[in-house]
N, CA, C and O atoms as CSV, one atom per row, in Angstrom:
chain,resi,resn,atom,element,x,y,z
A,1,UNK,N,N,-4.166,-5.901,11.130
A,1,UNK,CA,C,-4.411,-7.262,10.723
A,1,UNK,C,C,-5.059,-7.238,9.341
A,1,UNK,O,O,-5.976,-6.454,9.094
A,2,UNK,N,N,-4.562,-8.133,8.407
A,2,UNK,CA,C,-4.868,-8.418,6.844
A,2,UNK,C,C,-5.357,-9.594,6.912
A,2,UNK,O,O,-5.404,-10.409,7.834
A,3,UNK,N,N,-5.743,-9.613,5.782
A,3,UNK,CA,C,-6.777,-11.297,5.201
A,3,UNK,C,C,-6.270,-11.289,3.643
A,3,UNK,O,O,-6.387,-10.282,2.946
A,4,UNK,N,N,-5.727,-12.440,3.193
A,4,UNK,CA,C,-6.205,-13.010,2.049
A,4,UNK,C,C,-7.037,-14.407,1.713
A,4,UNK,O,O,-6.859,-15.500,2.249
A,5,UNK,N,N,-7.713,-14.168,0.982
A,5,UNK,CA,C,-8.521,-15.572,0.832
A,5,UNK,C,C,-8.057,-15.748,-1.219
A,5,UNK,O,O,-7.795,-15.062,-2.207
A,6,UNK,N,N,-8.235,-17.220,-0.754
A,6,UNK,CA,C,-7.822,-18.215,-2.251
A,6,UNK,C,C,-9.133,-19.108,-2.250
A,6,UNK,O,O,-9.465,-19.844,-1.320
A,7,UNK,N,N,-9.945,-18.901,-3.640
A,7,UNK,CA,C,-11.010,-20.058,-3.068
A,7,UNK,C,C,-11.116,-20.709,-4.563
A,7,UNK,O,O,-11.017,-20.007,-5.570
A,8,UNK,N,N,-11.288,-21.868,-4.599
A,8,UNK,CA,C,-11.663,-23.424,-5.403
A,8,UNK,C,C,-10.477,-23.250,-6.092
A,8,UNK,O,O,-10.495,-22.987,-7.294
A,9,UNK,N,N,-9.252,-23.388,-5.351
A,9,UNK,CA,C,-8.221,-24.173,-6.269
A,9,UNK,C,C,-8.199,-25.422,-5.745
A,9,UNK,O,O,-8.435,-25.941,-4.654
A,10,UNK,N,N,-7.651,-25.954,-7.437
A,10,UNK,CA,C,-7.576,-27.632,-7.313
A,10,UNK,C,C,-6.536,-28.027,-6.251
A,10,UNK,O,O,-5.402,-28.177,-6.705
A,11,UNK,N,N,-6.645,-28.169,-5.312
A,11,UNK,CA,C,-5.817,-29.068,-4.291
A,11,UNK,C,C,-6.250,-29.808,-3.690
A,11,UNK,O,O,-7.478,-29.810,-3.762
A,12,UNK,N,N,-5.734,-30.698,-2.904
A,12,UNK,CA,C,-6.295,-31.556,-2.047
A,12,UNK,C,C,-5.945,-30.881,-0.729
A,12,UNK,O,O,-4.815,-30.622,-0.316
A,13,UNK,N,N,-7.285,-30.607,-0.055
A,13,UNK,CA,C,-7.105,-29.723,1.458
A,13,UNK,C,C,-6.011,-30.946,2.431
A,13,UNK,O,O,-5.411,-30.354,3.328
A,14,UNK,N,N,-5.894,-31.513,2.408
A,14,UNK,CA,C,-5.085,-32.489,3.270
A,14,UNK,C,C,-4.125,-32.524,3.100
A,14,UNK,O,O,-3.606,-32.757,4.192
A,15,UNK,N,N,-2.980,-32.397,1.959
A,15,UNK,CA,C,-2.306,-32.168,1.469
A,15,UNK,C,C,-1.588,-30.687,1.918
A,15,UNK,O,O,-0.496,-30.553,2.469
A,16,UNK,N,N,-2.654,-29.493,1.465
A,16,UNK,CA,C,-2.070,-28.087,1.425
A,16,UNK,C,C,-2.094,-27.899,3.663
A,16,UNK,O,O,-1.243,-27.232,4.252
A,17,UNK,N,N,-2.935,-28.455,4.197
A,17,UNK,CA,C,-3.011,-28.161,5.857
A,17,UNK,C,C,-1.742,-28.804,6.386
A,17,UNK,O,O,-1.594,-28.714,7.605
A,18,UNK,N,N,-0.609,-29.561,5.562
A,18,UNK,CA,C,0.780,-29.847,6.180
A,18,UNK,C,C,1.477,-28.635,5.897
A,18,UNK,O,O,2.052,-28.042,6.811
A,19,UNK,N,N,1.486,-28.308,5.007
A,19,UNK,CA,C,1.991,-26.660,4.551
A,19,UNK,C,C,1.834,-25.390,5.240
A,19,UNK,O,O,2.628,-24.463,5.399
A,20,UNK,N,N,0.390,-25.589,5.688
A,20,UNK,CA,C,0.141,-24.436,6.184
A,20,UNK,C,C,0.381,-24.343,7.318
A,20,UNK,O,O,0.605,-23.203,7.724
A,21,UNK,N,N,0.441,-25.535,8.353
A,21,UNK,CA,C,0.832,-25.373,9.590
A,21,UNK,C,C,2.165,-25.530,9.806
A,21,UNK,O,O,2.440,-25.825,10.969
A,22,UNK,N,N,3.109,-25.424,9.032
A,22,UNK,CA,C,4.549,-24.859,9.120
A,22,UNK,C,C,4.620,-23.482,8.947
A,22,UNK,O,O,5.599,-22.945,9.466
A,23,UNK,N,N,3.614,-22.573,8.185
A,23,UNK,CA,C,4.333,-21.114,8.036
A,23,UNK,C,C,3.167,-20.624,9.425
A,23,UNK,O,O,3.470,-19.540,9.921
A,24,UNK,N,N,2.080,-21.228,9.969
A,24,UNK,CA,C,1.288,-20.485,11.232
A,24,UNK,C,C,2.762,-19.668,11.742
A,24,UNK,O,O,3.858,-19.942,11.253
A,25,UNK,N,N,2.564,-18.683,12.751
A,25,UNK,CA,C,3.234,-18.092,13.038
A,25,UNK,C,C,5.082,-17.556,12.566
A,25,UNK,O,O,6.101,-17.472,13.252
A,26,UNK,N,N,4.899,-17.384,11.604
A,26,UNK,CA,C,6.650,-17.405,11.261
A,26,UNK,C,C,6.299,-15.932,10.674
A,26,UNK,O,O,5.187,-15.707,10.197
A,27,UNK,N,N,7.150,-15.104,10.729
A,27,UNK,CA,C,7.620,-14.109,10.148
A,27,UNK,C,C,7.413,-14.324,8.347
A,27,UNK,O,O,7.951,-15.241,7.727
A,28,UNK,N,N,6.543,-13.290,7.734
A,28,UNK,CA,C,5.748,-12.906,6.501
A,28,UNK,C,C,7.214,-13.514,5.440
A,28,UNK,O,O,7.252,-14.459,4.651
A,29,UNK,N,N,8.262,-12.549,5.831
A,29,UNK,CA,C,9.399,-12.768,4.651
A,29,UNK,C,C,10.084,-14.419,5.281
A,29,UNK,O,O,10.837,-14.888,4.427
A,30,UNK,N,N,10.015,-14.955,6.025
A,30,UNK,CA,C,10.762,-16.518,6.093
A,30,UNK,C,C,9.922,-17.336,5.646
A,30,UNK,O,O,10.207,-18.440,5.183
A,31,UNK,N,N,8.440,-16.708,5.781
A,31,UNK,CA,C,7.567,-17.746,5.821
A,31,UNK,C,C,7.471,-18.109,3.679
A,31,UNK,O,O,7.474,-19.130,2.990
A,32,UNK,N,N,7.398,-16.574,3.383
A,32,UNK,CA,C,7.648,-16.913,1.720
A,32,UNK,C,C,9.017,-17.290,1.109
A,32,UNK,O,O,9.102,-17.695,-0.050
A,33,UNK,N,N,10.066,-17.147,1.909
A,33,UNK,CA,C,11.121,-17.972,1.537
A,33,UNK,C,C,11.226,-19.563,1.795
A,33,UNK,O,O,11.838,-20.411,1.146
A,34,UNK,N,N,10.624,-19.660,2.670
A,34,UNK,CA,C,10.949,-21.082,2.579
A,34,UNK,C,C,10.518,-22.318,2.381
A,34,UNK,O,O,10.964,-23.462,2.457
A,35,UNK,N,N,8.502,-21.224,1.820
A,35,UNK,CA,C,8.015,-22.075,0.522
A,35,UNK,C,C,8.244,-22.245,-0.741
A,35,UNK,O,O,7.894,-23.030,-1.623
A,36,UNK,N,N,8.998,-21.214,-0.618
A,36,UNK,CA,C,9.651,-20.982,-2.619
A,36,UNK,C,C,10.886,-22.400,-2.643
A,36,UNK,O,O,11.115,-22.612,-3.834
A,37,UNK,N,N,11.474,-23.103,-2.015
A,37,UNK,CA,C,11.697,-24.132,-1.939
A,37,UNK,C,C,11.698,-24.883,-1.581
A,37,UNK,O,O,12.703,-25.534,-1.294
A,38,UNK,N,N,10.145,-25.308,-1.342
A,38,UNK,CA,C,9.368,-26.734,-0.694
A,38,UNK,C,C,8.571,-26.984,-1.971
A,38,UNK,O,O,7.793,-26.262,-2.595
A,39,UNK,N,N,9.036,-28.322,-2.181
A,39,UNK,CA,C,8.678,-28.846,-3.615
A,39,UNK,C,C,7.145,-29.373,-3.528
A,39,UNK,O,O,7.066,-30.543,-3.154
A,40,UNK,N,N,6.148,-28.848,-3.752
A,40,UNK,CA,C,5.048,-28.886,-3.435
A,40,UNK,C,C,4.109,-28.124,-4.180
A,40,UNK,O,O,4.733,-27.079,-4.364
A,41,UNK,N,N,3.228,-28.019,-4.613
A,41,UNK,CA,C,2.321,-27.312,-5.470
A,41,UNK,C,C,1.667,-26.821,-4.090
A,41,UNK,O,O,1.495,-25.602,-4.105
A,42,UNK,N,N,1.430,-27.178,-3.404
A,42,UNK,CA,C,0.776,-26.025,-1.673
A,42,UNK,C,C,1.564,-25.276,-1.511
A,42,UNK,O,O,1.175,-24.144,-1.228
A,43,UNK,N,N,2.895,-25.500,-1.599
A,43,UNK,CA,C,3.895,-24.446,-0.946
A,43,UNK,C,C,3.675,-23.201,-2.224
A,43,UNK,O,O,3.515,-22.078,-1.747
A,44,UNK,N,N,3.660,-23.243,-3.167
A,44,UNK,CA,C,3.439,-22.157,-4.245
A,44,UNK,C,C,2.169,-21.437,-4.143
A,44,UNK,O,O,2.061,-20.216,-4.258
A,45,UNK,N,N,1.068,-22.381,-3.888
A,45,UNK,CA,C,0.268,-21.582,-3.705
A,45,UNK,C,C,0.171,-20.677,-2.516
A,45,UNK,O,O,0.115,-19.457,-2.361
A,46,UNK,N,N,0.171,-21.796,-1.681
A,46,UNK,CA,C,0.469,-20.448,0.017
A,46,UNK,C,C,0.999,-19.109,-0.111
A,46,UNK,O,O,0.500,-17.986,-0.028
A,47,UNK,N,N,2.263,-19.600,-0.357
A,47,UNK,CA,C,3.101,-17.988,-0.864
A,47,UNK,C,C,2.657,-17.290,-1.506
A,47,UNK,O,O,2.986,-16.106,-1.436
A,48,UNK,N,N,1.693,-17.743,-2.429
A,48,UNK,CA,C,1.461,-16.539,-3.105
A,48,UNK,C,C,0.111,-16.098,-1.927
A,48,UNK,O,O,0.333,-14.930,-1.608
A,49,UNK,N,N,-0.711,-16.427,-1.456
A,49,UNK,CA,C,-1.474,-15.873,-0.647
A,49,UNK,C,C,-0.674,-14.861,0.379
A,49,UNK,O,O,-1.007,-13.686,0.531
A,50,UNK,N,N,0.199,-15.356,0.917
A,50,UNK,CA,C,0.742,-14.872,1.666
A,50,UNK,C,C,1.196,-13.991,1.500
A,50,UNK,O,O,1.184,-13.159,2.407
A,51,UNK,N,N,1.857,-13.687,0.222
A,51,UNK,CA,C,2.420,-12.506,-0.361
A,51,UNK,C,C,1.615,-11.234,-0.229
A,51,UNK,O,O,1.794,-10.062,0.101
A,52,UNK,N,N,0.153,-12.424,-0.850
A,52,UNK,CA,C,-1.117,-11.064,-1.280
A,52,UNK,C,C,-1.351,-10.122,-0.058
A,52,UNK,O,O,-1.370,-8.892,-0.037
A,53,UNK,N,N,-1.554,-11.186,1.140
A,53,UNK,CA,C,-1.992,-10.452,2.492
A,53,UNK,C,C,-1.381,-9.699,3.082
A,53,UNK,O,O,-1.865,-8.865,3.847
A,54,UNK,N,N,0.414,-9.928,2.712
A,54,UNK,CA,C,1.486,-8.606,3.330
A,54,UNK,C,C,0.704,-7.497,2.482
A,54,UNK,O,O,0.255,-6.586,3.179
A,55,UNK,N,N,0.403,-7.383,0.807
A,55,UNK,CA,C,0.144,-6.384,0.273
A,55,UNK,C,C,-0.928,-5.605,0.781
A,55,UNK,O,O,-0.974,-4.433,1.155
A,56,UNK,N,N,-1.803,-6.529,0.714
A,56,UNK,CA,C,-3.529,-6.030,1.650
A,56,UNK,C,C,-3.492,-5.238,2.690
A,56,UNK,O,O,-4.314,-4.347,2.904
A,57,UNK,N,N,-1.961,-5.685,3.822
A,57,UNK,CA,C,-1.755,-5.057,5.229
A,57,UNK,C,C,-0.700,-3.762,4.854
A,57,UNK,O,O,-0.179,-3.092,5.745
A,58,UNK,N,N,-0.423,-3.468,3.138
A,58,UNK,CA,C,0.655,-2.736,3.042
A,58,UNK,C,C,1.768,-2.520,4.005
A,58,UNK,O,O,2.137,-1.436,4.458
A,59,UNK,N,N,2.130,-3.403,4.193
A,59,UNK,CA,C,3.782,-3.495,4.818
A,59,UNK,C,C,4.439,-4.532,3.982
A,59,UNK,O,O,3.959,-5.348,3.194
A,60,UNK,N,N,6.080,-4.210,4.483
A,60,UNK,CA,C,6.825,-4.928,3.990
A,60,UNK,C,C,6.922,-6.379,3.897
A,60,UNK,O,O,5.841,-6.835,3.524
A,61,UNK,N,N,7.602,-7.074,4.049
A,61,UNK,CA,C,7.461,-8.781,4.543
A,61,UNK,C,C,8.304,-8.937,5.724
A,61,UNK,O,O,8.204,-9.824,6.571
A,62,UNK,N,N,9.263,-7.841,5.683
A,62,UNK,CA,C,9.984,-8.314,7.448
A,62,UNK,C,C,9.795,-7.803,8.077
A,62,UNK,O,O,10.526,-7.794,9.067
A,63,UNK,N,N,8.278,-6.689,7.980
A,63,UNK,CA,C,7.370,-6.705,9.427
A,63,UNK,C,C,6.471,-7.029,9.547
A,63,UNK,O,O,5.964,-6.206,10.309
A,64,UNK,N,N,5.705,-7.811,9.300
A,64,UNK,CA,C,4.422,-9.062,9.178
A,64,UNK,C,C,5.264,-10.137,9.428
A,64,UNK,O,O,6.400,-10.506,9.132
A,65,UNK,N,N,3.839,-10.694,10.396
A,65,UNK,CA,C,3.813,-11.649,10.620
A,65,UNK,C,C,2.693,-12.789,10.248
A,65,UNK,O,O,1.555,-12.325,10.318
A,66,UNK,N,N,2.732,-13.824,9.965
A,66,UNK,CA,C,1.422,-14.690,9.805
A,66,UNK,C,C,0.937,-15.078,11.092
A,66,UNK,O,O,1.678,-15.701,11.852
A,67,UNK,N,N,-0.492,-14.709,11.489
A,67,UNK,CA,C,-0.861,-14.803,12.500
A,67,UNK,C,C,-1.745,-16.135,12.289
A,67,UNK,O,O,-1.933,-16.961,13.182
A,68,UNK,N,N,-2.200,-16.214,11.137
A,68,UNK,CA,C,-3.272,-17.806,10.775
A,68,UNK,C,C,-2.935,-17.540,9.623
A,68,UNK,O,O,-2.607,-16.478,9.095
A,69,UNK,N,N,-3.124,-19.564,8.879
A,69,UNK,CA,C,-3.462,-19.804,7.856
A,69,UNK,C,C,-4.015,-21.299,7.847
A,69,UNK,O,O,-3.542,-22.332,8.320
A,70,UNK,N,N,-5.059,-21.071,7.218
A,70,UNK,CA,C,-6.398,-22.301,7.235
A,70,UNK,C,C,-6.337,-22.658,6.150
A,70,UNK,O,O,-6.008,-21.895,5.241
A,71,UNK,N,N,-6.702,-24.172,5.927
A,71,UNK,CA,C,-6.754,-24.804,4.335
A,71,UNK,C,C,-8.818,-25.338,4.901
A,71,UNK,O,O,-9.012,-26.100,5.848
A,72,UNK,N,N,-9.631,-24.917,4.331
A,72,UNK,CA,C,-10.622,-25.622,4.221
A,72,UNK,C,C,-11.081,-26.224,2.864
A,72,UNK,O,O,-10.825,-25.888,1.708
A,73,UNK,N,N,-11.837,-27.214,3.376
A,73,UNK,CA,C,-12.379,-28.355,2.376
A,73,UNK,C,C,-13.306,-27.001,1.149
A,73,UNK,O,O,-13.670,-25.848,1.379
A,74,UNK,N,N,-13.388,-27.763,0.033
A,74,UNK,CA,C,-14.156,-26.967,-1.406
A,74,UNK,C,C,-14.706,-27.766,-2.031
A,74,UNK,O,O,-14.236,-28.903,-1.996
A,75,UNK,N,N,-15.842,-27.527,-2.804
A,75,UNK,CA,C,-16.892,-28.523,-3.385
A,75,UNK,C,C,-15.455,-29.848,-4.236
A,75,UNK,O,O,-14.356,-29.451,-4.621
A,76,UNK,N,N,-15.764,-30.823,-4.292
A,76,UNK,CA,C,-15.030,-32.108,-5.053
A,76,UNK,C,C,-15.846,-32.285,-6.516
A,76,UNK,O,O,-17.074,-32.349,-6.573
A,77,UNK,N,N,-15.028,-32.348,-7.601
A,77,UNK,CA,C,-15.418,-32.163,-8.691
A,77,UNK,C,C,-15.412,-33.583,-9.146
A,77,UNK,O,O,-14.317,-34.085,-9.400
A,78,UNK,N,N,-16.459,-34.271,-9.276
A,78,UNK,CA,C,-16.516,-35.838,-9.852
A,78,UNK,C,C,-16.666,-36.114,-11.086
A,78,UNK,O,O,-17.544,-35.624,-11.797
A,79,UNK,N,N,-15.334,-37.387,-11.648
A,79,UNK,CA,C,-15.385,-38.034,-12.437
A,79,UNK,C,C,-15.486,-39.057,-12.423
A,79,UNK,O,O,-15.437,-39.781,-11.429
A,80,UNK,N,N,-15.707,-39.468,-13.903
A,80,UNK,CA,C,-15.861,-41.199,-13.837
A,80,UNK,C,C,-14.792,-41.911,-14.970
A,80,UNK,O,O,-14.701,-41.515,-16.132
A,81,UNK,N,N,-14.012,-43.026,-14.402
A,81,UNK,CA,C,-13.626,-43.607,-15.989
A,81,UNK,C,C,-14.227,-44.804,-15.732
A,81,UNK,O,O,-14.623,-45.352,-14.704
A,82,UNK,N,N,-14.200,-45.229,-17.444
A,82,UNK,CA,C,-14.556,-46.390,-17.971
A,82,UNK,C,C,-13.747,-47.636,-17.217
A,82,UNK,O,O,-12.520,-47.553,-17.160
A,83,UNK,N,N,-14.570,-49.048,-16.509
A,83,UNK,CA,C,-13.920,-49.735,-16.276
A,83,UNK,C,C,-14.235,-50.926,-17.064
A,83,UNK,O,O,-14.837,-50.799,-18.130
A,84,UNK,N,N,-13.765,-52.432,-16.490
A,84,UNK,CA,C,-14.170,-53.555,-17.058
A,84,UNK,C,C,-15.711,-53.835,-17.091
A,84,UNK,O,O,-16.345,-53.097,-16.337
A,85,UNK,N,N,-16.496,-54.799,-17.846
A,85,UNK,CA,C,-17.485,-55.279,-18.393
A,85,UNK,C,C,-18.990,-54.274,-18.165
A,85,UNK,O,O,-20.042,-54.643,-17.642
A,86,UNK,N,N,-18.631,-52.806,-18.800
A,86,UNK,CA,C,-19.403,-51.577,-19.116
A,86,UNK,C,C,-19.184,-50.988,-17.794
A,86,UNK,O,O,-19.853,-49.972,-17.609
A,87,UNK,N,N,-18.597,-51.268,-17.038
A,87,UNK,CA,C,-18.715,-50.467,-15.587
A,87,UNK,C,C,-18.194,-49.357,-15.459
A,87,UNK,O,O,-17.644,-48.960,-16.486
A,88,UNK,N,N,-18.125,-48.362,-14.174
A,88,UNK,CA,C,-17.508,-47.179,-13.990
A,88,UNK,C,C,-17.060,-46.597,-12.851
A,88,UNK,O,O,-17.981,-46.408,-12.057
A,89,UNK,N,N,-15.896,-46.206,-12.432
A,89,UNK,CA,C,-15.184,-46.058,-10.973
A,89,UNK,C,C,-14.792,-44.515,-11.197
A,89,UNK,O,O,-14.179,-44.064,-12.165
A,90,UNK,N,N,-15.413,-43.617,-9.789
A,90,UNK,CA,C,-15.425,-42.580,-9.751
A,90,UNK,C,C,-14.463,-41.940,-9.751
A,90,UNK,O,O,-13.614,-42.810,-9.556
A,91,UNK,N,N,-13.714,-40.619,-9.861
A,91,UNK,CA,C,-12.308,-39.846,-9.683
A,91,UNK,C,C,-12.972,-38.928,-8.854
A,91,UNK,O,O,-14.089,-38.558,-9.216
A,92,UNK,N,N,-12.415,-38.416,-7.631
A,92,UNK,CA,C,-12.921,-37.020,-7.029
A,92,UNK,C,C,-11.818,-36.510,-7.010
A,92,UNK,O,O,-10.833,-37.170,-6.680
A,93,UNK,N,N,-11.723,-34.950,-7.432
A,93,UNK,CA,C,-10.474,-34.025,-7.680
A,93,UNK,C,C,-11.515,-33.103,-6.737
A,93,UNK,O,O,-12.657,-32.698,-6.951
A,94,UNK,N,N,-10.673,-32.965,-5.686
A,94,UNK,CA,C,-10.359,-32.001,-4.465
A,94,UNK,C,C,-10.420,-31.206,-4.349
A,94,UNK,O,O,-9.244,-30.842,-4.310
A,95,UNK,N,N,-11.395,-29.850,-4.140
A,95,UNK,CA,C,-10.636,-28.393,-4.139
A,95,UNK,C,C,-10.603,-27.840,-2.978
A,95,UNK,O,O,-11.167,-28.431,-2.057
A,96,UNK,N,N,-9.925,-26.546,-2.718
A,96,UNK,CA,C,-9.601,-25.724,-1.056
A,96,UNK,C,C,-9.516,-24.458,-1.236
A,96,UNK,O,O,-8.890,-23.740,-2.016
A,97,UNK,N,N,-10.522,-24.227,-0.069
A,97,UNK,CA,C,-10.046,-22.640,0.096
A,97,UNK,C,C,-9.397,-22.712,1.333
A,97,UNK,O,O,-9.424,-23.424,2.338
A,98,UNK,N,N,-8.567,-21.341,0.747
A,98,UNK,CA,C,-6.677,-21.041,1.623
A,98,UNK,C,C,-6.950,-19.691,2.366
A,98,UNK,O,O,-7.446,-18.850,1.616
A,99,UNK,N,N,-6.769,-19.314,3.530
A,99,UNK,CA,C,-7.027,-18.695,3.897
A,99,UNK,C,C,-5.911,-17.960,5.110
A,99,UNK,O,O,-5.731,-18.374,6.255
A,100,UNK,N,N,-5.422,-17.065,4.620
A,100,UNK,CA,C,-4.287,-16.395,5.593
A,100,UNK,C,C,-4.987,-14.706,6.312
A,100,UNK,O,O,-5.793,-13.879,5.886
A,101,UNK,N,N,-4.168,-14.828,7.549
A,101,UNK,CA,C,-4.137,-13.746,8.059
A,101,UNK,C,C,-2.415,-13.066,8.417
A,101,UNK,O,O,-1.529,-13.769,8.902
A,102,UNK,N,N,-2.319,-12.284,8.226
A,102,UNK,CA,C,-0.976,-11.579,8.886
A,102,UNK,C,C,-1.505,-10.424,9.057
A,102,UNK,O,O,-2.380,-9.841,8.417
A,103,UNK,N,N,-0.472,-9.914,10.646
A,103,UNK,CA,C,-0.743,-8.766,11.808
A,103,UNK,C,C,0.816,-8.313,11.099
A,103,UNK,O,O,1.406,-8.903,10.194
A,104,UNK,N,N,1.227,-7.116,11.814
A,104,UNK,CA,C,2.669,-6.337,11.979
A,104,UNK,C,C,2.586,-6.504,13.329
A,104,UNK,O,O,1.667,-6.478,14.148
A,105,UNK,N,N,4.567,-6.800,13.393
A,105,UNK,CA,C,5.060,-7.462,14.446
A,105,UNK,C,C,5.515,-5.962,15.370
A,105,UNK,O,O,6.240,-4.981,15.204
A,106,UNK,N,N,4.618,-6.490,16.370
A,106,UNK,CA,C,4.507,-5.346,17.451
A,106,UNK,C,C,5.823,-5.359,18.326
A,106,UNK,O,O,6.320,-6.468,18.527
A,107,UNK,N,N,6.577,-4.014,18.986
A,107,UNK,CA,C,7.642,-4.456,19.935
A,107,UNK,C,C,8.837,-4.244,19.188
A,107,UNK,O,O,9.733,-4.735,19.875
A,108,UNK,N,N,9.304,-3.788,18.182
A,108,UNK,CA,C,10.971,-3.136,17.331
A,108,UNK,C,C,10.213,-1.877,17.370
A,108,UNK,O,O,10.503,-1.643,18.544
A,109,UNK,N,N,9.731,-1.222,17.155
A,109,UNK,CA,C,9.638,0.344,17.194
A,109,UNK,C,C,8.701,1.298,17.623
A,109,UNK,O,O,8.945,2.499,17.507
């Protein structure tokens, strides 16, 4: 069992946890194919975690498996713009840490 961790990228954790609970359990190499075309700035990032953690577990990708992957909440970076008569309305930009595990798939050899 491998770990990669991704921490304070700009995403919105709510956003990247629809992503991630499509590749939970899928096979390492389907699971990075078939974020490489999910039009999504989560799906790019995942994969690349995912990638990292086959490397971490040194195996290939079509014997790993993703056993977890967690999106948790990351400090929110606040802005402000200028509104009407001197006032000011906040921006919060989102960040997440990504967090995968993949095992090798026990049972072919």
């Amino acid at each position: 069992m491998s770990k990669a961790t991704l921490k304070f990228i700009r995403l919105s954790p709510n956003k990247a946890r629809l992503i991630a609970r499509e590749v939970q359990g899928m096979n390492a190499e389907l699971a990075i194919a078939s974020l490489e075309f999910t039009p999504n700035k989560a799906a790019k990032v995942i994969s690349k975690v995912v990638a990292s953690a086959v490397a971490n577990a040194g195996l290939e990708p079509e014997e790993a498996i993703v056993t977890s992957c967690r999106v948790d909440k990351g400090p929110v970076l606040k802005r402000f713009i200028p509104r009407a008569r001197g006032s000011a309305t906040p921006i919060l930009k989102p960040t997440s840490h990504v967090y995968v595990t993949v095992a090798k798939i026990e049972g072919d050899k």
